[in-house]
C-alpha positions as CSV (number, residue, x, y, z in Angstrom):
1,X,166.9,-71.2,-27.3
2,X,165.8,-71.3,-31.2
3,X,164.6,-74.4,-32.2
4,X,166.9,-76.3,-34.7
5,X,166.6,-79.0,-37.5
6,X,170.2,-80.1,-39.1
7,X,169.0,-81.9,-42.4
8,X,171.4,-83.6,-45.2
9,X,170.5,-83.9,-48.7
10,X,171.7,-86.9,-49.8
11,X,171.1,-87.9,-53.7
12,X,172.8,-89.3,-56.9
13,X,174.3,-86.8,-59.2
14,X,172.2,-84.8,-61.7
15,X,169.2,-85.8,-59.5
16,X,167.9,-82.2,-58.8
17,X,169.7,-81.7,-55.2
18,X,171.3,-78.4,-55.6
19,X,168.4,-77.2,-57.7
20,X,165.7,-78.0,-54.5
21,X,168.5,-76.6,-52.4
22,X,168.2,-73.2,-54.0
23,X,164.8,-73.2,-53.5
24,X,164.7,-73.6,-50.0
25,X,167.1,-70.9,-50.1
26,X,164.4,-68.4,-51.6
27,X,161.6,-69.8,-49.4
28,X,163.9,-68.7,-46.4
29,X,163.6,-65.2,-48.0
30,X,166.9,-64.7,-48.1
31,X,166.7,-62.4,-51.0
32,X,165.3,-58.9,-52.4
33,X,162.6,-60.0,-54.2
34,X,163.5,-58.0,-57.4
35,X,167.3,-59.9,-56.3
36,X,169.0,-62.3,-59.6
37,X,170.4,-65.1,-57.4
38,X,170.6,-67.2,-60.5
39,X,170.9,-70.9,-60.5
40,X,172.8,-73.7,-58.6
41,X,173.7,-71.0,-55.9
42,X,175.7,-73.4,-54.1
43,X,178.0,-74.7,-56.4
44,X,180.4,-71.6,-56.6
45,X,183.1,-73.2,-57.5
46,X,184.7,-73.6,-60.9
47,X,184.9,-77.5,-61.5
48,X,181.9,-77.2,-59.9
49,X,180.1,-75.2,-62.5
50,X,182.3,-76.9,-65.3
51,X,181.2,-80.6,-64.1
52,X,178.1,-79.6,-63.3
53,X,178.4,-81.6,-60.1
54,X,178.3,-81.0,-56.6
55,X,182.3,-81.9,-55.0
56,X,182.4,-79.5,-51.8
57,X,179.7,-80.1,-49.1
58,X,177.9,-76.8,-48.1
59,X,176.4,-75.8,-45.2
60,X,173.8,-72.9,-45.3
61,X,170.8,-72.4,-43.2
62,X,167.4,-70.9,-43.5
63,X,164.3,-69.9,-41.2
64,X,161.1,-71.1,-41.3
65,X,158.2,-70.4,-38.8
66,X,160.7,-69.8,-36.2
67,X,163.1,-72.8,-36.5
68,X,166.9,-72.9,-38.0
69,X,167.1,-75.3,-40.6
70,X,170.7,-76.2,-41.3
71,X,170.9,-77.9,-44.5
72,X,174.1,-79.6,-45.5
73,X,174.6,-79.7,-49.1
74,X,176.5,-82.7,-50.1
75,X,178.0,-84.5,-52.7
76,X,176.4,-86.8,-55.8
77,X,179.3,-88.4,-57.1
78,X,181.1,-91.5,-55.7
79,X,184.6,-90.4,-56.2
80,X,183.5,-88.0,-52.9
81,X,181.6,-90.4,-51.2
82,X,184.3,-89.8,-47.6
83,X,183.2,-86.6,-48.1
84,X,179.6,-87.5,-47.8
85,X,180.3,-89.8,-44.6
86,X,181.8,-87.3,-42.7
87,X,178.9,-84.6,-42.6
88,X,176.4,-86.8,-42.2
89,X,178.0,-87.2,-38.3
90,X,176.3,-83.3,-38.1
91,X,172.7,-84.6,-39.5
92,X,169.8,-85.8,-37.2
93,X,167.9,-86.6,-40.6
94,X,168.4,-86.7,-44.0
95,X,166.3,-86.0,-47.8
96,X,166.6,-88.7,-50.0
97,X,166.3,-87.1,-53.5
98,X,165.3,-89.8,-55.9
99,X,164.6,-89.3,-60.0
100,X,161.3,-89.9,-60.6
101,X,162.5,-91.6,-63.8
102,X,165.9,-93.2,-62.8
103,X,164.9,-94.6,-59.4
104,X,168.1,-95.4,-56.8
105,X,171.2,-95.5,-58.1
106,X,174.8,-96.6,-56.6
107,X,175.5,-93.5,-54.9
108,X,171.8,-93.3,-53.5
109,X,172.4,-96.8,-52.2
110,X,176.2,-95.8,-50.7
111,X,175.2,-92.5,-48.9
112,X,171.7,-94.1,-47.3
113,X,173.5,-97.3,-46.1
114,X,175.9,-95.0,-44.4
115,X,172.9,-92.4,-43.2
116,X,171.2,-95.7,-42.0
117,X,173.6,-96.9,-40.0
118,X,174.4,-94.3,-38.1
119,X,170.7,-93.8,-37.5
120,X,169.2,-91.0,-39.6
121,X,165.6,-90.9,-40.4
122,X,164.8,-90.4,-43.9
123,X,162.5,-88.4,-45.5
124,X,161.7,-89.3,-49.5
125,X,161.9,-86.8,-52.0
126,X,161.3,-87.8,-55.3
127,X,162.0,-85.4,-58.4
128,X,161.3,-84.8,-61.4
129,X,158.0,-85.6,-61.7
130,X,157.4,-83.5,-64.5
131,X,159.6,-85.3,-66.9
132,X,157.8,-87.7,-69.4
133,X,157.6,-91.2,-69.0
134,X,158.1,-90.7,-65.1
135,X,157.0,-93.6,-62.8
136,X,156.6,-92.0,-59.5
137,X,155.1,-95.1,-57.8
138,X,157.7,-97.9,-59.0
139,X,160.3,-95.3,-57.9
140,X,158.6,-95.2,-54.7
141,X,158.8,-99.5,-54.2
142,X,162.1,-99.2,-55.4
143,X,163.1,-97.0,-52.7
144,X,160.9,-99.1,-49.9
145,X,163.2,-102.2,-51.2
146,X,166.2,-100.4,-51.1
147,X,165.6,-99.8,-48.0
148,X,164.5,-103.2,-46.9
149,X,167.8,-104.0,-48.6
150,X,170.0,-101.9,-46.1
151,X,168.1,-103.5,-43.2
152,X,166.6,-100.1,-42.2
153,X,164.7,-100.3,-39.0
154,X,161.0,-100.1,-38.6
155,X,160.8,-96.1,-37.8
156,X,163.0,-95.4,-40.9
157,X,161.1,-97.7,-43.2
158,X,157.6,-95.9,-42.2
159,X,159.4,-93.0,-43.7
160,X,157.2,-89.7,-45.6
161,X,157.5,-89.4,-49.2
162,X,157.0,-86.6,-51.2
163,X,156.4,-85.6,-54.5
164,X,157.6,-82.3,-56.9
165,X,159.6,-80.5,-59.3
166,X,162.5,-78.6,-58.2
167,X,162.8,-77.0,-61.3
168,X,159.6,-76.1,-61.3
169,X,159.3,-75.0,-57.4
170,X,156.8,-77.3,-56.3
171,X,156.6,-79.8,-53.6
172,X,153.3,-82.0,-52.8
173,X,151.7,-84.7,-51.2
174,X,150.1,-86.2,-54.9
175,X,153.1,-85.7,-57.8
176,X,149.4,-85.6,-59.8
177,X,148.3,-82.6,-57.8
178,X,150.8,-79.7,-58.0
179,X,151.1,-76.5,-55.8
180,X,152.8,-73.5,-55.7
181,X,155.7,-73.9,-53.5
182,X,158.0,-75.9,-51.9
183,X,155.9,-75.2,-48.4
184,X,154.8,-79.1,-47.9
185,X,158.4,-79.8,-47.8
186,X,159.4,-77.7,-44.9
187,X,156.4,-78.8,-43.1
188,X,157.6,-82.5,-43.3
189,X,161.0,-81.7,-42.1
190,X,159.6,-79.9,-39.4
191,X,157.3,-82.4,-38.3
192,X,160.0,-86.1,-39.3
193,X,163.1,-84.8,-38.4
194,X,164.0,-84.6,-35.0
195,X,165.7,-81.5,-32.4
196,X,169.2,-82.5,-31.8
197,X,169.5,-83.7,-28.4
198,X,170.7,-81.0,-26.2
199,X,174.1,-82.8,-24.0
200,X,175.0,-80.8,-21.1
201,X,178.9,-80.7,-19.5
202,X,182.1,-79.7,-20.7
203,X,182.4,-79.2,-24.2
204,X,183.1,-81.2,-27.2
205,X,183.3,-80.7,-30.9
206,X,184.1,-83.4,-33.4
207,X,185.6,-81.6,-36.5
208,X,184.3,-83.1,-39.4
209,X,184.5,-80.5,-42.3
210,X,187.4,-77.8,-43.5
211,X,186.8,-74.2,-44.6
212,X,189.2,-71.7,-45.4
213,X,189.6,-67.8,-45.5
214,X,192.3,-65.6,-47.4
215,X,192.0,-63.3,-44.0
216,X,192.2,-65.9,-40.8
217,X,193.3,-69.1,-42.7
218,X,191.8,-72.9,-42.6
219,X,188.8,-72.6,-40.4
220,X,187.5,-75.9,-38.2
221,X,183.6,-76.6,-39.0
222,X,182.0,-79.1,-37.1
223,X,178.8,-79.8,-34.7
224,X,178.5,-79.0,-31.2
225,X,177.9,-82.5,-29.4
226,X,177.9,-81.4,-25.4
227,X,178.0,-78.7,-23.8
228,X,178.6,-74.8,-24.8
229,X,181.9,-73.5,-26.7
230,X,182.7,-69.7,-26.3
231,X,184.4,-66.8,-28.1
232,X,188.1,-66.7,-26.3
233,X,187.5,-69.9,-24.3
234,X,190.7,-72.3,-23.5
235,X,190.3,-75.6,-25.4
236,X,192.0,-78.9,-25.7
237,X,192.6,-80.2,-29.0
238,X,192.9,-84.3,-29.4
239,X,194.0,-85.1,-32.6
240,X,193.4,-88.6,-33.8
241,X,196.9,-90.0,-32.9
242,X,196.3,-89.6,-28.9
243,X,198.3,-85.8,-28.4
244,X,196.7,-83.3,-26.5
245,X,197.3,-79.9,-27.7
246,X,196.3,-76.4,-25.6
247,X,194.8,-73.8,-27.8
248,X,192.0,-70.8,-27.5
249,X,188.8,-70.5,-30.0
250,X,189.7,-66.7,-31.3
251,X,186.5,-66.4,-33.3
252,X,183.2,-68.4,-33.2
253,X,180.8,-68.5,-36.5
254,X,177.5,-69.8,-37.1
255,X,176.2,-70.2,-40.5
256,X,173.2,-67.7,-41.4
257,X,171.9,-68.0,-45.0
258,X,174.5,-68.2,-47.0
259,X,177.5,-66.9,-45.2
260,X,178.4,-67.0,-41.3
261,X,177.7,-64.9,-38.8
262,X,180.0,-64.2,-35.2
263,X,178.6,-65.3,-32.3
264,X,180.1,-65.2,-28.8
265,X,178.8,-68.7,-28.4
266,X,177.3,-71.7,-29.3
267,X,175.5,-74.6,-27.3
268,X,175.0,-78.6,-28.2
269,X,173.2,-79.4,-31.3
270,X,174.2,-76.4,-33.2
271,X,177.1,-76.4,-36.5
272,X,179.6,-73.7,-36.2
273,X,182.7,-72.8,-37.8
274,X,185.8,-72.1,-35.6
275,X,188.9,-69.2,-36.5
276,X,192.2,-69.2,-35.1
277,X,193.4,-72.7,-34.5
278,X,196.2,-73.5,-36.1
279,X,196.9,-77.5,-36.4
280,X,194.3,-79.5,-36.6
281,X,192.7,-82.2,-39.4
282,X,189.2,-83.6,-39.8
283,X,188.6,-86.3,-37.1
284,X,190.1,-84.4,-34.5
285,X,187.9,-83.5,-31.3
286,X,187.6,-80.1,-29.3
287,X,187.1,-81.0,-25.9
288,X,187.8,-79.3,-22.2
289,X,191.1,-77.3,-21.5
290,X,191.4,-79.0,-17.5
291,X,189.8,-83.0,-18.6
292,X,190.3,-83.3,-22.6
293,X,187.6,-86.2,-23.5
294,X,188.2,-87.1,-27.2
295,X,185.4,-88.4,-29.5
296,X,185.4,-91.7,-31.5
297,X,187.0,-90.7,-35.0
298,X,185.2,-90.5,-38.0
299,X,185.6,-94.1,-39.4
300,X,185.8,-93.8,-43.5
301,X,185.5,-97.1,-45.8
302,X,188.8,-97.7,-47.7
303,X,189.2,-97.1,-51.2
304,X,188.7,-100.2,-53.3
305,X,190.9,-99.6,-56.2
306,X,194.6,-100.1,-55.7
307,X,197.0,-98.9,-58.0
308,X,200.9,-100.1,-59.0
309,X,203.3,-98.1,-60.1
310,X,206.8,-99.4,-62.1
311,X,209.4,-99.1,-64.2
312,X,208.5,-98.3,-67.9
313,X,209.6,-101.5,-70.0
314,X,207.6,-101.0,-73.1
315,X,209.7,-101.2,-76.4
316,X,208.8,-97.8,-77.5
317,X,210.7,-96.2,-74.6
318,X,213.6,-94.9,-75.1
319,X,216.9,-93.7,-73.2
320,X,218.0,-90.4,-72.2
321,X,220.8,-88.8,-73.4
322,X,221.4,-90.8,-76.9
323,X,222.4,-89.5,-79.8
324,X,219.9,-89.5,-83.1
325,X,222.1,-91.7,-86.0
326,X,220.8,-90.5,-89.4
327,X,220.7,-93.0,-92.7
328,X,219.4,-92.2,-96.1
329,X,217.1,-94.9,-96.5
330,X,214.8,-96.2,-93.9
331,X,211.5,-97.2,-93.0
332,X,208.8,-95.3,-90.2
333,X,208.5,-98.4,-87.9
334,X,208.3,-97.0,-84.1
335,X,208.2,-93.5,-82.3
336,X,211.2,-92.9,-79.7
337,X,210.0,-90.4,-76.5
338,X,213.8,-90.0,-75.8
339,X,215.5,-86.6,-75.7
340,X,218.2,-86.4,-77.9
341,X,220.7,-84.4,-80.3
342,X,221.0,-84.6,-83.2
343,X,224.4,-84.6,-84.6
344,X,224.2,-81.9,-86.8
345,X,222.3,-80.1,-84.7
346,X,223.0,-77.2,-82.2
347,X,219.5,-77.8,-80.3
348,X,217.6,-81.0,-78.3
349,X,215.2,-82.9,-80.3
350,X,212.3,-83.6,-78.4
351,X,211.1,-86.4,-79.8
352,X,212.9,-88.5,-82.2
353,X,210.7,-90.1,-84.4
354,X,212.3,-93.1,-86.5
355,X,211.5,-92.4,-90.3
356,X,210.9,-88.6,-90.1
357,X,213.7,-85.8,-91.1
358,X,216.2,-84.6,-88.6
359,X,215.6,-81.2,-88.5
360,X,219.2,-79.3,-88.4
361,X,219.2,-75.6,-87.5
362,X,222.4,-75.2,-88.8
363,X,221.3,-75.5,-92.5
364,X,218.5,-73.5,-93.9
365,X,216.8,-77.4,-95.3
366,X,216.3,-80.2,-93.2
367,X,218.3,-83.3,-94.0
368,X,217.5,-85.6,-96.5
369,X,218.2,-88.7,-94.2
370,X,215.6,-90.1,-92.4
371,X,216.1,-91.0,-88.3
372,X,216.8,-94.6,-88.1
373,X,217.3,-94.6,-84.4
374,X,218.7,-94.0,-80.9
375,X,221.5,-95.2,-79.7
């Protein structure tokens, strides 16, 4: 069985993550080398590109020296922060991008008290070190506080740090002594983050991620916790509200490079992607088809900001269905959003605006009167 590493990059946005993820992508030599892959590979789609922000987590893998690393891309921004929670279940360790300039910031503190608790081991990236007026090494105490902070343990807090430029495609020990390549980092994530324990016994998936195809439809991607799942086997879906539902795996995918790859099976500690079921939601568990044994759900924090939603009562709204009364003289004292008709018109006024002409299509010149109100 191929060794495996299942990494997350956690980081604030505009930090650098998707950049260093694109370069792990060409140190996995996924491409020609004569091949334009561009920039920001991984953020394919359009809001993405527009915002310039990571809002879909990815998951793509590479080799190096033998071992499947499956990095999960995730995102920097808090308003996708349940995003974030929910892959981080399919991580045994994490990179914690940092600015070299910046330092933590609120998302950086969010995702790492969340990859903390739940027992990831960190490895420190910090970026950037190529921008003036960086401070590498009060970035670097201001991480170790952070930490202390989010009462990390004593293994995660004798965490690795390195230093680089993911613009630049460099990754080091010494931010004052470049290199070449990115190289150092793999090493590290090699060596700091662990194998995902291999569970044997019947099988169970915890669904924590939706992908979808124009072909086969919303596709289930998840991790393997126990056991071994099959092309064609009989499965037992437990959805989150306690019903057992009996269903077959039609297609089984594991992700290579980019893209996924069929496979007629994959065994604990591996992430695949699952065709052919058809109802199911994220928190849901595949488990045995004879003795179903559901997973604990995904807990999610709840969103602090409530809204209230009531009737208009501001005295600029007006009623529908009133008809505009026109007078000669008048002053332009407050706008009306009603939608009315005018009188002499044939045609609904959008917007009846007191002071402003009626506009009458029946006569080639608009009124002299001026819109008083709506009554």
């Amino acid at each position: 069985m191929q060794s495996i590493r299942n990494i997350a990059i956690i980081a604030h946005v505009d930090h650098g993550k998707t950049t260093l993820v694109d370069k792990m992508l060409l140190a996995g030599n996924l491409f020609r080398e004569n091949q334009q892959t561009g920039e920001l590979m991984l953020d394919n789609n359009e809001l993405e590109r527009e915002r310039g922000i990571t809002i879909l987590s990815k998951n793509v893998s590479i080799n190096y020296k033998d071992t499947k690393i499956n990095i999960i891309d995730t995102p920097g921004h808090s308003d996708f922060g349940g995003e974030v929670e929910r892959v981080l279940n399919m991580a045994d360790g994490c990179l914690l991008l940092v600015d070299a300039f910046e330092g933590p910031m609120p998302q950086t503190r969010f995702v790492l008290q969340k990859a903390l608790q739940i027992g990831l081991k960190p490895v420190v990236v910090i970026n950037k070190v190529d921008k003036p007026n960086c401070r590498p090494e009060e970035v670097y105490e201001m991480v170790f506080d952070l930490m202390c902070d989010l009462d990390a343990t004593e293994d995660q807090l004798d965490f690795p740090v390195i230093y680089g430029s993911a613009k630049q495609g460099w990754m080091a020990e010494d931010w004052q002594t470049p290199t070449t390549d990115i190289t150092y980092l793999l090493d590290c994530i090699l060596k700091y983050i662990p194998e995902p324990q291999v569970l044997e016994g019947t099988p169970q998936m915890l669904i924590t991620s939706l992908d979808y195809s124009n072909y086969t439809g919303r596709i289930a991607v998840g991790r393997v916790h126990r056991g071994t799942l099959k092309e064609g086997m009989n499965i037992t879906i437990a959805h989150r509200n306690g019903q057992m539902e009996k269903t077959k795996i039609k297609e089984l995918h594991t992700f290579t490079g980019m893209g996924r790859q069929k496979t007629s099976e994959v065994s604990s500690g591996d992430i695949c992607a699952i065709v052919g079921l058809e109802r199911f939601e994220i928190g849901d568990t595949l488990c045995d088809f004879e003795n179903p044994e559901p997973l604990p759900p995904i807990s999610i924090d709840e969103p602090t900001m409530s809204m209230l939603f009531t009737i208009n009562d501001s005295p600029f709204f007006g009623k529908e269905g009133k008809y505009c009364t026109s007078r000669r003289s008048a002053n332009s004292r407050r706008t009306l959003p009603c939608v009315s008709r005018c009188p002499k018109a044939i045609r609904t006024v959008g917007l009846c605006r007191v002071g402003a002409f009626c506009i009458c299509p029946s006569s080639s010149k608009p009124c002299v009167a001026r819109v008083m109100n709506c009554r």
